[in-house]
N, C-alpha and C positions, 0 to 999 in steps of 0.2 A: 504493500500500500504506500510508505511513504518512496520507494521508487516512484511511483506517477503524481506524487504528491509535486518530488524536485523535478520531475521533468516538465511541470505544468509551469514551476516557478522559470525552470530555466527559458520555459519560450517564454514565461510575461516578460525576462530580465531583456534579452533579445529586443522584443517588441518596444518597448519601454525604451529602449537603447541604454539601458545602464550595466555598466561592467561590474567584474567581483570587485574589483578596487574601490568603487564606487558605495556598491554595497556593503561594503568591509568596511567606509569613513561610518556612512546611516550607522552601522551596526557600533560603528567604537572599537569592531576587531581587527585584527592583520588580515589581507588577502588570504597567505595560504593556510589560516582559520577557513576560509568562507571558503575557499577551496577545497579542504578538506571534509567539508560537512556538504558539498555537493558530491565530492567523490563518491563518500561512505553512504551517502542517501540514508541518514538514518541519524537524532539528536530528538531532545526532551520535545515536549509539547511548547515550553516556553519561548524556544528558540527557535521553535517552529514559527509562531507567534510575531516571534521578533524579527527573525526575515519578510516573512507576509507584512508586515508593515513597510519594512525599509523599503521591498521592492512594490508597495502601493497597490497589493491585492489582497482582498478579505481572505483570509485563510475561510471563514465558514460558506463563501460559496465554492471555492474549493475541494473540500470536503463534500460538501451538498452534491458537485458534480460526481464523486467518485463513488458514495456511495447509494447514488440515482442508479449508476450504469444504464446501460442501453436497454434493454429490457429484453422481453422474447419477440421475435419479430412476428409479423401480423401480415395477413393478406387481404388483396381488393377483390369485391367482389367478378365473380367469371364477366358479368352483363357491366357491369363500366370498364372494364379493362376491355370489354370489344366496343365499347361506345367510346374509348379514347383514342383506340386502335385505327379508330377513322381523323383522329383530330390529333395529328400529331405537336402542334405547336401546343393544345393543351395539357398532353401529357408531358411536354419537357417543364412548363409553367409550373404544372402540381409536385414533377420528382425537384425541380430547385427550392421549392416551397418545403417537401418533406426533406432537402438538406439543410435548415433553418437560413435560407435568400427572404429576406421582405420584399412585400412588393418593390418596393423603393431598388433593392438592391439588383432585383431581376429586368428593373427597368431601366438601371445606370448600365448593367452587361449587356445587354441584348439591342439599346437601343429605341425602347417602346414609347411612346404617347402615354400621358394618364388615360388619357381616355381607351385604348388597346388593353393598358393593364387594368382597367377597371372592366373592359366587357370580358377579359379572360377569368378574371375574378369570379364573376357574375354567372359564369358558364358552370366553373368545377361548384361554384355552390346549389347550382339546380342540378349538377350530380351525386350531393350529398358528401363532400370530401372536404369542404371547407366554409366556414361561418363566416358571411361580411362583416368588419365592426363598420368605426366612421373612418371614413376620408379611405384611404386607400390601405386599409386592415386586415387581414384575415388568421383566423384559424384554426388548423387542422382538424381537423375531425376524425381521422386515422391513427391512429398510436403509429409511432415509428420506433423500430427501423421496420422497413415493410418489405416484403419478400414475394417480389413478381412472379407472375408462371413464364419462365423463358420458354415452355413448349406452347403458351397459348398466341391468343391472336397479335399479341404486342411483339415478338417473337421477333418478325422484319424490320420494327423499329428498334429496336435493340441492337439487332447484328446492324445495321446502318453505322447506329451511333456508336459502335466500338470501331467499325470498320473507319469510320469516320475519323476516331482519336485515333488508332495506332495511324492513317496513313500521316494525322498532325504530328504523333512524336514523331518518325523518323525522321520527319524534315525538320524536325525543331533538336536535333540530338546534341548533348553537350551544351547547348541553349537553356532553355524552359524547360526539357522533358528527359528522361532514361527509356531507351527502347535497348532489350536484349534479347536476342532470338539465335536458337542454335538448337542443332540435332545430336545428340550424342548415343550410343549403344550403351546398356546398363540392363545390370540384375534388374528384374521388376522387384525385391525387395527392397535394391535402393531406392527404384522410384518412390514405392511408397514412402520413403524417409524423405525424398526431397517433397512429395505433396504432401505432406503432414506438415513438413516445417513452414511450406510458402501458405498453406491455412493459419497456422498459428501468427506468420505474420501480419494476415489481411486483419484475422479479431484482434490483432495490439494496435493494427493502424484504426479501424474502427471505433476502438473503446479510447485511443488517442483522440481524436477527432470529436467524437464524443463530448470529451472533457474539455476540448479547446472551443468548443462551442456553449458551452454552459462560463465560462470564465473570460472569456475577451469577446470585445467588440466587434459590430460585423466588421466594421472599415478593418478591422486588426487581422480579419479570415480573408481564404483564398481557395477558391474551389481547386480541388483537385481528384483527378480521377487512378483508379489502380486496376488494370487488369488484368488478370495472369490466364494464363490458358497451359495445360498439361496433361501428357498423354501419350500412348504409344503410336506413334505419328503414321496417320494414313497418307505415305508418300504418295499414292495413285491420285488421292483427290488435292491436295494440296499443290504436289508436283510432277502434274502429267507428262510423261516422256510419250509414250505410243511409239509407234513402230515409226523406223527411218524411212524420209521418203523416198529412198530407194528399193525398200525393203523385199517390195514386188519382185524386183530383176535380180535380188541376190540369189546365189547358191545356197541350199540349204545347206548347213554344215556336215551333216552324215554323207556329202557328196562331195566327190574331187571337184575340183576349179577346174572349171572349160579350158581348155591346154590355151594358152598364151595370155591367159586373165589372172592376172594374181590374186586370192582374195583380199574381202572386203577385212580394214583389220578390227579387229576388235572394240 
């Protein structure tokens, strides 16, 4: 617990822009004090206390975040997940909504009109998935995190939109984004050790995100997406060779080379 207690301190100190040194005068102690009690992630309740102040976050919404956690996730009904399947601009509206975007903030990315986020508003609420307040308000009506049917009708909007982000990282590599892609032969027990671990990493990024969402300001968040995909790689559909297009006029192999034709080489 208090590991994600300091790693929550460490993005506010970040955010904040204030260094250990910094925090180390606030506090009255030496740097590699304040260094050393982020190392060890681990000091009394008081001095827990005593940093949440220096670095000017309530330690009890902190707390509050950690021990809310994310919850069990939750599904939309079969009949609006095909009633959004037709309106794709308002299922991107509703998923930045259940990532906690305010109207305000889905209107500064995207580029909208009040009056566009006010009739997109107006729509998800005559589908039952968000409550108007005043001025440009909503929400959720869904408990989150919520857990789509990738095999139902939304299914083509989904593969779009990932298909969409990876062709964004690779051209953003070393930039904005990490794209890794690679084939390797392996035990299938190791696989299972590498998808066990890259699960374990998507719930630490989850339950991170989480918490950096109950604790800092939106202007302080920055969407970001993570997909992984793994598997024993179906070369045929991924990386179709098919037959050369000579293939017709070759020799079959079980047969000598017509005398003055070398064969084809391998």
């Amino acid at each position: 617990m208090n590991g994600l207690i300091f790693e929550a301190l460490k993005r506010t100190l970040k955010a904040k822009g204030v260094t250990y040194r910094a925090l180390a005068e606030r506090m009255g102690v030496s740097e590699p004090t304040v260094k050393r009690i982020f190392h060890e992630r681990n000091c009394k309740l008081d001095r827990l206390v005593e940093i949440c102040t220096a670095a000017g976050v309530e330690l009890e919404n902190v707390l509050g975040s950690m021990s809310r956690g994310p919850g069990p996730v939750n599904h939309i009904a079969p009949e609006i997940e095909r009633r959004l399947a037709g309106r794709p601009a308002l299922l991107f509206i509703f998923v930045m909504l259940s990532e906690k975007f305010t109207p305000e903030g889905i209107m500064r990315s995207q580029g909208l009109s009040e009056a566009s986020m006010f009739l997109y508003l107006r729509d998800l609420e005559e589908l039952g998935l968000i409550a108007l307040g005043r001025g440009l308000t909503a929400r959720l009506l869904v408990e989150t995190p919520i857990q789509w049917n990738f095999e139902g009708p939304l299914r083509p909007l989904f593969e779009m939109t990932n298909k969409n982000f990876i062709g964004w990282a690779i051209t953003h590599i070393d930039k904005e984004a990490t794209f890794v892609s690679f084939s390797r032969r392996m035990r299938p027990e190791t696989a299972q050790m590498v998808r066990r671990e890259a699960e374990e990493l998507a719930e630490r990024a989850k339950l991170l995100a989480h918490h950096d969402q109950h604790t800092t300001p939106e202007d302080g968040l920055t969407g970001y997406k993570f997909t992984f995909a793994f598997g024993a790689t179906p070369f045929p559909a991924i990386m179709p060779i098919g037959s050369h297009p000579r293939d017709a006029g070759a020799t079959p192999p079980e047969q000598p080379a017509a005398k003055g034709r070398r064969p084809l080489p391998a």
